[in-house]
Legacy VTK file of the C-alpha trace (Angstrom):
# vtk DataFile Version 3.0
C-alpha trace
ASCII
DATASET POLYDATA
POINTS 455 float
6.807 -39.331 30.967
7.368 -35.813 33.096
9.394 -36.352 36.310
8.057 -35.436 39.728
9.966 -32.189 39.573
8.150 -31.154 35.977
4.883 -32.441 37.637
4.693 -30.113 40.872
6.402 -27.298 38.867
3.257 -27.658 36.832
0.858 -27.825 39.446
2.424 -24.834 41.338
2.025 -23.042 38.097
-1.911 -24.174 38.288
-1.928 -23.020 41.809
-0.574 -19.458 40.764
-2.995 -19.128 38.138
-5.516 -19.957 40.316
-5.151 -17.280 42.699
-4.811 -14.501 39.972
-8.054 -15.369 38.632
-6.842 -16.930 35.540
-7.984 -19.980 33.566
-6.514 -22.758 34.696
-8.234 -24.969 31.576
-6.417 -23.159 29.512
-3.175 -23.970 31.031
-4.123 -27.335 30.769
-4.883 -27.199 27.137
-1.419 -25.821 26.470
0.028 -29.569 27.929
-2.109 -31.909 25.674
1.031 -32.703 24.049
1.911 -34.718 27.016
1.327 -38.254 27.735
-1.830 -39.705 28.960
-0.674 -40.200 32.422
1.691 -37.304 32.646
-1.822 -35.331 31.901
-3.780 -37.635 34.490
-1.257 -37.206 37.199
-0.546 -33.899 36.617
-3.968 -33.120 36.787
-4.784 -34.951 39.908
-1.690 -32.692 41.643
-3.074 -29.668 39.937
-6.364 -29.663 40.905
-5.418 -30.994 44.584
-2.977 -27.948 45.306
-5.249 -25.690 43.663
-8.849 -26.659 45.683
-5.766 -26.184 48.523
-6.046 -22.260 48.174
-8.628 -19.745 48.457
-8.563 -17.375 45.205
-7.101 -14.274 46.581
-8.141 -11.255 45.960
-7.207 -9.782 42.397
-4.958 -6.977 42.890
-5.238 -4.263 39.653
-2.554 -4.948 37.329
-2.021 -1.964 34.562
0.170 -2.836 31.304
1.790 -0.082 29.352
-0.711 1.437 27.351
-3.776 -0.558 29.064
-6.749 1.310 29.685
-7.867 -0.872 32.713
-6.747 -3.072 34.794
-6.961 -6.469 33.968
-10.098 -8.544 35.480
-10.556 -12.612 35.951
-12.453 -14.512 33.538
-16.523 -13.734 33.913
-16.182 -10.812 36.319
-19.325 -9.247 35.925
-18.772 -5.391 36.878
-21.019 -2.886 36.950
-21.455 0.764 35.971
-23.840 3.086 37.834
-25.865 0.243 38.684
-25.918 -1.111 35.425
-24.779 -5.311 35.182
-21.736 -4.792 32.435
-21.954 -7.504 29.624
-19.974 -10.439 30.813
-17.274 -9.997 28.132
-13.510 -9.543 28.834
-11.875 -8.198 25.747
-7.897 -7.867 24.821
-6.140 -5.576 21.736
-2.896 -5.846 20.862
-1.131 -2.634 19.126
2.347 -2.534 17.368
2.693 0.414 18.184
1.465 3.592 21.100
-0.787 6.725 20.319
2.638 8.070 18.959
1.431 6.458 15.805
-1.292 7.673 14.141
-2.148 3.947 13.012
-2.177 2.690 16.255
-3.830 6.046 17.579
-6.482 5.299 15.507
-7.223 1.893 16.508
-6.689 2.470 20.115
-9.227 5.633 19.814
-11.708 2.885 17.854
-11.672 -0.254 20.667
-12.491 2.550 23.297
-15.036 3.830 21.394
-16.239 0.572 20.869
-16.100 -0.890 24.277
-18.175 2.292 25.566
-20.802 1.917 22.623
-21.069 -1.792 23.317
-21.377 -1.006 27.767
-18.329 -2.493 28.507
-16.241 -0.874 31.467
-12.442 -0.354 31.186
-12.221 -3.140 33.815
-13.022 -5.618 30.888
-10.506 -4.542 28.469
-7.235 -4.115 28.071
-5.300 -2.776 25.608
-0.897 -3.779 25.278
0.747 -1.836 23.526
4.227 -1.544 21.557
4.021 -5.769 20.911
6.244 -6.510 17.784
5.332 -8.158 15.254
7.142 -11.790 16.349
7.084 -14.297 19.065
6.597 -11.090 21.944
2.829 -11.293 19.668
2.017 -14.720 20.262
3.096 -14.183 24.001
0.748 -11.314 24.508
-2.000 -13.236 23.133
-1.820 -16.243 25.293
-1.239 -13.914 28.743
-4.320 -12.590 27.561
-6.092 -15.450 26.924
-4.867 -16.464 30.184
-6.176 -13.670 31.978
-9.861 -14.600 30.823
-10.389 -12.691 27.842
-12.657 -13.512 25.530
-12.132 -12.218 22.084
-8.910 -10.612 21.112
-7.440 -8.415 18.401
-4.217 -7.850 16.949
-3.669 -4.160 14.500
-0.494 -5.336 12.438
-0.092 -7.494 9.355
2.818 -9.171 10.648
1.220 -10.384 13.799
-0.836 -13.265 12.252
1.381 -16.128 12.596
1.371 -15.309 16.028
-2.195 -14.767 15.859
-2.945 -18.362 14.504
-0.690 -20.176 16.490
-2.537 -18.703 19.610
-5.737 -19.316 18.206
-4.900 -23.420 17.692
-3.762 -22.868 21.026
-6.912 -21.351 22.765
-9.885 -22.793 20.651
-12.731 -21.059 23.096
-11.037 -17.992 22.257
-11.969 -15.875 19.514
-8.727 -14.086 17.744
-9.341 -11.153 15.097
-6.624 -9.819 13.110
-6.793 -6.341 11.214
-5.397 -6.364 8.002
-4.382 -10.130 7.499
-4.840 -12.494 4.516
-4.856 -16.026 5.831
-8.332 -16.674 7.786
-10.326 -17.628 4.886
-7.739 -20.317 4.031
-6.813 -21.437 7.953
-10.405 -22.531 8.242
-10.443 -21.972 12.054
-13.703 -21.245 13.598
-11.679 -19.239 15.998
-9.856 -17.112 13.702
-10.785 -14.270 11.756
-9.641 -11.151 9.166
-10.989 -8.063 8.914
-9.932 -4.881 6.586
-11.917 -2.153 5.184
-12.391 -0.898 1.374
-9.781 2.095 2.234
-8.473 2.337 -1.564
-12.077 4.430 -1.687
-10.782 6.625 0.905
-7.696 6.772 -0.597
-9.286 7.523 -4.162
-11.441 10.398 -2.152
-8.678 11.890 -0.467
-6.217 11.827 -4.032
-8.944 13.904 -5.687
-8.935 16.669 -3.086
-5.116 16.405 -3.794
-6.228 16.673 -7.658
-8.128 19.637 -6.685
-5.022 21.529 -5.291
-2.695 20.960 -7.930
-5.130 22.500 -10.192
-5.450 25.180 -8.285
-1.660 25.891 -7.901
-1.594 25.514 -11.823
-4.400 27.674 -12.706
-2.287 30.108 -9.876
0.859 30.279 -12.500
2.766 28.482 -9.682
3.761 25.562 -12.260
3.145 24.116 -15.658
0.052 21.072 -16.138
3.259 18.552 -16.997
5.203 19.883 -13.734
2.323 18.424 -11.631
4.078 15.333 -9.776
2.994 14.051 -6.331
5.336 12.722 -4.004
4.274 9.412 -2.106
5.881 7.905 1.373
4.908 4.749 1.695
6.644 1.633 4.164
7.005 -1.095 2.078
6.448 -2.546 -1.587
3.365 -4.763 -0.031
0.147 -4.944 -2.140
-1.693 -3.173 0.837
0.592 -0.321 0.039
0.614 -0.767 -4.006
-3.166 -1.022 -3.821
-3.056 2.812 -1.537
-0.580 4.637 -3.613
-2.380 3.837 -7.045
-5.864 4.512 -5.768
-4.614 8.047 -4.623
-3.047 8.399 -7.710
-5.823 7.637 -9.744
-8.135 9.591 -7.766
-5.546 12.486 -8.258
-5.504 12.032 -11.630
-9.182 12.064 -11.976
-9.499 15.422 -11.543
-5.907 16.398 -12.608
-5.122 14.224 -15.557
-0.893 15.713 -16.141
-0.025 14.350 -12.651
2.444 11.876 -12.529
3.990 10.319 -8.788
7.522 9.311 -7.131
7.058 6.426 -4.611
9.734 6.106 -2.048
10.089 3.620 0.629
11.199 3.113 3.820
10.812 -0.415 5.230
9.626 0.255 8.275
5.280 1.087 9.387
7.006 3.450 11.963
10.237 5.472 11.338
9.918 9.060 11.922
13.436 10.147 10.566
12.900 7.730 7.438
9.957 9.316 6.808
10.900 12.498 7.112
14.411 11.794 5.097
11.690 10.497 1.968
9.398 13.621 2.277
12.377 15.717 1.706
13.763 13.636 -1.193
10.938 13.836 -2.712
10.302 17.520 -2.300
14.080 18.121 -4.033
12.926 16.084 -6.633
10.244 18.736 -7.104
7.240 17.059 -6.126
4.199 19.649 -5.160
2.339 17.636 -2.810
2.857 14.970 -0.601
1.205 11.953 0.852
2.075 8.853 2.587
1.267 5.331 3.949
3.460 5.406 6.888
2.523 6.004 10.446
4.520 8.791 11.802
4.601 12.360 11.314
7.738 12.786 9.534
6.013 13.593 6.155
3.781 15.804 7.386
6.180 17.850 9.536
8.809 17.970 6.794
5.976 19.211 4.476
4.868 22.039 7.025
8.272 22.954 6.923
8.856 23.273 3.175
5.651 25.091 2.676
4.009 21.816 0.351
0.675 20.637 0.694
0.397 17.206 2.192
-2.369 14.671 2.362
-2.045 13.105 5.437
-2.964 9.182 6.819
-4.904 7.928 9.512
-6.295 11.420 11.308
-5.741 14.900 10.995
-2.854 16.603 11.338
-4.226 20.286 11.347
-3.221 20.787 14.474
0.830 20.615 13.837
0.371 21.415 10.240
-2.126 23.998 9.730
-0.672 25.538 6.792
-0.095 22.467 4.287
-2.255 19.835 5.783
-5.668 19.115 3.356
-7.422 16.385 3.990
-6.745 12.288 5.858
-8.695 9.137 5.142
-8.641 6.290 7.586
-10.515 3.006 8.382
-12.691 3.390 11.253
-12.141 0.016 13.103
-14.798 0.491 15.430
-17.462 -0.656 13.343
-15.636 -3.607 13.160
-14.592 -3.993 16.919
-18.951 -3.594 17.885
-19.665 -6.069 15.368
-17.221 -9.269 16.201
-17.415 -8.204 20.062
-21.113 -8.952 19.901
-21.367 -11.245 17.785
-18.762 -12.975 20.804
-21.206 -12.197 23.310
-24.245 -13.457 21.627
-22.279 -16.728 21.249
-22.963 -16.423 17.610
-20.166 -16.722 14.349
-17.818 -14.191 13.039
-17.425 -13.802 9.580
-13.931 -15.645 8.425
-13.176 -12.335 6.630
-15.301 -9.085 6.871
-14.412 -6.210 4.744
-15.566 -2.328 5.945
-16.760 -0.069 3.535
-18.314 3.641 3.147
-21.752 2.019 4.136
-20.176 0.265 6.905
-18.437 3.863 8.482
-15.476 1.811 7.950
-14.106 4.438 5.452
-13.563 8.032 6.607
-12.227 11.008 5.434
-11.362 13.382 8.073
-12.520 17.494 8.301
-10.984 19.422 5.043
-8.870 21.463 5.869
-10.550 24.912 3.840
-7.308 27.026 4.777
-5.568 24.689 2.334
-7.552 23.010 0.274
-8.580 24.089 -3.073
-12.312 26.070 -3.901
-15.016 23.261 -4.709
-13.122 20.261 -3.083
-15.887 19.175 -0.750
-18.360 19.766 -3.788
-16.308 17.192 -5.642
-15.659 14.891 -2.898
-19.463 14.509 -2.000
-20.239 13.688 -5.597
-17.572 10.825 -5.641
-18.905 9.475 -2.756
-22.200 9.295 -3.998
-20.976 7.502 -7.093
-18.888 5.063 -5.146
-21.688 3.833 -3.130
-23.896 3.472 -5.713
-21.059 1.319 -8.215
-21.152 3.840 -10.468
-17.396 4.595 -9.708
-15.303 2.210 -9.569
-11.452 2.600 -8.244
-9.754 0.585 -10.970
-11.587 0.817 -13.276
-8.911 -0.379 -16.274
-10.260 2.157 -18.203
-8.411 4.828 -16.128
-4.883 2.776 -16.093
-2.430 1.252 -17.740
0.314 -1.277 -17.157
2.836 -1.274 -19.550
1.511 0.658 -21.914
-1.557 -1.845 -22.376
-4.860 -1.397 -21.364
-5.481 -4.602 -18.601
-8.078 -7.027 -19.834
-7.580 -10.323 -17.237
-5.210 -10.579 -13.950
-4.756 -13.400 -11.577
-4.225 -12.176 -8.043
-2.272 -14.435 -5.109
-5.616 -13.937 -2.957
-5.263 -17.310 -1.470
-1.483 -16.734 -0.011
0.715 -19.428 -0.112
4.592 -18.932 0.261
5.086 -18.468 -3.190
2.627 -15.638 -3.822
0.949 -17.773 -6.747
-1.753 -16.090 -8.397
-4.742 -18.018 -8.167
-8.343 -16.105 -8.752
-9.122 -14.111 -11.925
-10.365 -10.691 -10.217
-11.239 -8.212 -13.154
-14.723 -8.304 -13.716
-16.532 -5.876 -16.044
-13.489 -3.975 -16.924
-12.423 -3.243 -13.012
-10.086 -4.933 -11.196
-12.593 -6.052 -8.265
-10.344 -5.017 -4.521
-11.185 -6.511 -1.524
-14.004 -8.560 -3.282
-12.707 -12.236 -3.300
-10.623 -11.290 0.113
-10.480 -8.479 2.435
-7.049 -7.849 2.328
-5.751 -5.688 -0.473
-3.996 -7.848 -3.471
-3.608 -5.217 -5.950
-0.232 -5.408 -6.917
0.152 -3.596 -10.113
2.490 -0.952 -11.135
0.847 1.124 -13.255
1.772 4.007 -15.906
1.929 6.963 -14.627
3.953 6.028 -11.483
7.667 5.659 -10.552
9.250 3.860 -7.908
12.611 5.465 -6.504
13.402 2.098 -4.597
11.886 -1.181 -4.219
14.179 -2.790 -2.037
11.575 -3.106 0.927
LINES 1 456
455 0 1 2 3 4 5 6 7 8 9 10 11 12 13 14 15 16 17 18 19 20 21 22 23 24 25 26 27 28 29 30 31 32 33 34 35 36 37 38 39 40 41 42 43 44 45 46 47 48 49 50 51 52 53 54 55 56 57 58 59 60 61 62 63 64 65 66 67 68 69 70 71 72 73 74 75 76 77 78 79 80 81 82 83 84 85 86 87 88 89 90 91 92 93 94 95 96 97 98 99 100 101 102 103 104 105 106 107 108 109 110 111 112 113 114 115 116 117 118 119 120 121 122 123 124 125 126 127 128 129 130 131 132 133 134 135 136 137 138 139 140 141 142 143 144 145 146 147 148 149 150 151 152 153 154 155 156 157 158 159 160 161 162 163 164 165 166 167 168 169 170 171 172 173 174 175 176 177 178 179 180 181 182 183 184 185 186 187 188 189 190 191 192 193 194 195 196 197 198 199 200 201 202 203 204 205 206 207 208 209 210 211 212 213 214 215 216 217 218 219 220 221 222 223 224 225 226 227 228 229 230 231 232 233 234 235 236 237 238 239 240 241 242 243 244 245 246 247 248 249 250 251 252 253 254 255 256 257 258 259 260 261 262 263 264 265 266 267 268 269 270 271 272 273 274 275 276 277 278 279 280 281 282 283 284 285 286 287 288 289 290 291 292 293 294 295 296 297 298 299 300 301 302 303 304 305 306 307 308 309 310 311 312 313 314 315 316 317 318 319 320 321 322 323 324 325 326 327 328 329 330 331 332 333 334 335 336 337 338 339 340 341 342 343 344 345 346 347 348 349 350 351 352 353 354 355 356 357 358 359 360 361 362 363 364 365 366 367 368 369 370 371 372 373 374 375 376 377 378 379 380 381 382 383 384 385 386 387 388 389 390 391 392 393 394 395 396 397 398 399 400 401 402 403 404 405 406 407 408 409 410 411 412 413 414 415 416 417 418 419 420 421 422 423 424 425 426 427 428 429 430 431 432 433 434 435 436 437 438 439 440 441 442 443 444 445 446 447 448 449 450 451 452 453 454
């Protein structure tokens, strides 16, 4: 049973909330765990302080990185006259706009918010929230502060992402890039990823395309044509990027071979920098990455090497080696489970993007750079990818071991262990983000060499 101290601590807590505007039901909820009449007396206190005060008036409070000030729970505002929709929406970034991952899904919840009529007073975005506890934290102060639906950018926040979600059942919680939702079975919880080893594919033939063209220039031999590839760690989200860009490299450009370094860390601008390098010495002649800084790119600028870029141009810093970017478009994504949450209706469990969607993008070539015919080639893979007639891993086109790959169990249900569970080629492809958003390709095939695997 709580003592009288624990009680009015509690209710003075209620009485707090009150007056900010936030949801008091939700503190509530986070005390169920209490005993029946530690609940029914601290309830009774609660309620009896709070009906006490008058709500004050909500003063703006701004969060590093948030776009608007924070608003209470239902506050209906209004643009130009307009009634906004009565939505309050949160987004939690690992990172800043210092990272072009983050960039780009800070760039797609405002885009999305506007598209959808909802004012910056009704979102806010926190930034820079690790991927631990300081995750789970964020989520509940937004939950507390009314919001609605709320999304998190970075694998590693869904633990904290579930545990909020149990927490705060009338809140919806979507997580980018996570593998657990259609396994939690929470109606509250939800994945969402996009079919970006097509992007990747895309972008690794106009990468194909240039080492051609530097061959057919007398600048190196067909066998001397090796790619260099940053990525952050030895996940299958980054095994499944590397090996589509590869293969869509080697499409066009069947002598090219890759070096994989990695750097155990999404964000680590000297790492990533320190791998371009090391992979440039090594005599790579372009590079490309699946890290979130601009390390790679600068360090390629610098060396004079053409470098496919991740996540949004880099043109602007790297005019003179930069070719071509692919990137998820999350705002699809964002307009789709935001109104869904207004409309009161479901969100799928586990949606995946894909070039139909607008989830997949390639960014502007960059025709300084990249070589003659590249968009040519590009628009005819795209057409063939949306009509099946391409397929990304296709085991036709690979190799593992020498052998050509007939069956392969993927871990798409994760458990601890990893243990492979579903049988995912079908008709001689190994079927991505089919039987789970989340990329669970996890093959190393021929053709490809890891420098390190210790991350």
């Amino acid at each position: 049973m709580l003592d009288n101290i624990s009680v009015i601590s509690f209710a003075l807590r209620l009485q707090a909330c009150h007056k900010a505007g936030l949801n008091i039901k939700q503190q509530i909820i986070r005390r169920i765990n209490l005993n029946e009449e530690a609940v029914i007396l601290t309830l009774v206190l609660a309620l009896s302080v709070a009906a006490c005060a008058a709500p004050a008036t909500e003063e703006p409070a701004t969060t590093e990185g948030t776009e608007a000030p924070a608003t209470t729970e239902g506050t209906e505002a209004t643009t130009e006259g307009t009634e906004a929709p009565a939505i309050k929406v949160g987004f939690i970034m690992l990172h800043d706009e210092n990272s072009t991952y983050d960039l780009n899904f800070i760039n797609a919840a405002k885009e999305a918010c506007a598209t959808l009529g909802i004012p910056e007073e009704n979102y806010v975005i926190k930034t820079n929230v690790p991927e631990g506890q300081e995750c789970y934290n964020t989520a509940a102060e937004l939950a507390d502060a009314g919001c609605n639906i709320i999304f998190a950018d970075s694998f590693g926040h869904e633990d904290y992402m579930i545990q909020a979600a149990k927490e705060f059942p009338e809140v919806q919680f979507c997580h980018s890039t996570g593998t657990k939702a259609h396994t939690e079975g929470l109606a509250n919880y939800h994945n969402a990823f996009a079919a970006i080893y097509e992007g990747r594919f895309l972008a690794g033939i106009a990468a194909g395309m240039k080492l051609n063209a530097m061959i057919e220039a007398g600048e190196f031999k067909p066998e001397e044509a090796k790619i260099g590839y940053v990525g952050a760690f030895t996940y299958a989200e980054v095994i499944s990027g590397y090996t589509s860009f590869f293969l869509g490299a080697r499409s066009v450009c069947p002598t090219a071979t890759m070096e994989v370094t990695f750097t155990g860390s999404w964000y680590d601008e000297t790492a990533e920098k320190e791998g371009a390098q090391k992979l440039i010495q090594n005599k790579c002649k372009l590079i490309s990455q699946h890290a979130d800084s601009m390390g790679a790119p600068t360090a390629c600028e610098t060396a004079g090497v053409p470098d496919v870029s991740y996540n949004g141009s880099t043109q602007d810093a790297c005019p003179n080696t930069y070719i071509i970017s692919s990137r998820i478009d999350w705002a699809p994504y964002y307009e789709y489970a935001i109104t869904a949450c207004m409309n009161g209706e479901a969100i799928d469990a586990d949606w995946t993007g894909t070039l139909a969607t607008g989830s997949v993008k390639l960014t502007d070539l960059n025709t300084n750079v990249a070589a003659e015919g590249t968009q040519e080639a590009l628009d005819a893979a795209i057409a063939k990818l949306e009509s099946g007639e391409l397929k990304v891993f296709d085991c036709a086109t690979f190799t593992v071991e020498g052998k050509a790959l007939d069956s392969y169990m993927a871990d798409v249900d994760t458990d601890a262990d990893y243990t492979p569970d579903t049988e995912v080629i079908e008709n001689g492809a190994f079927m991505e983000s089919k039987f789970r958003s989340a990329p669970y390709f996890n093959l190393n095939i021929d053709g490809i060499k890891l420098l390190d695997q210790k991350f």
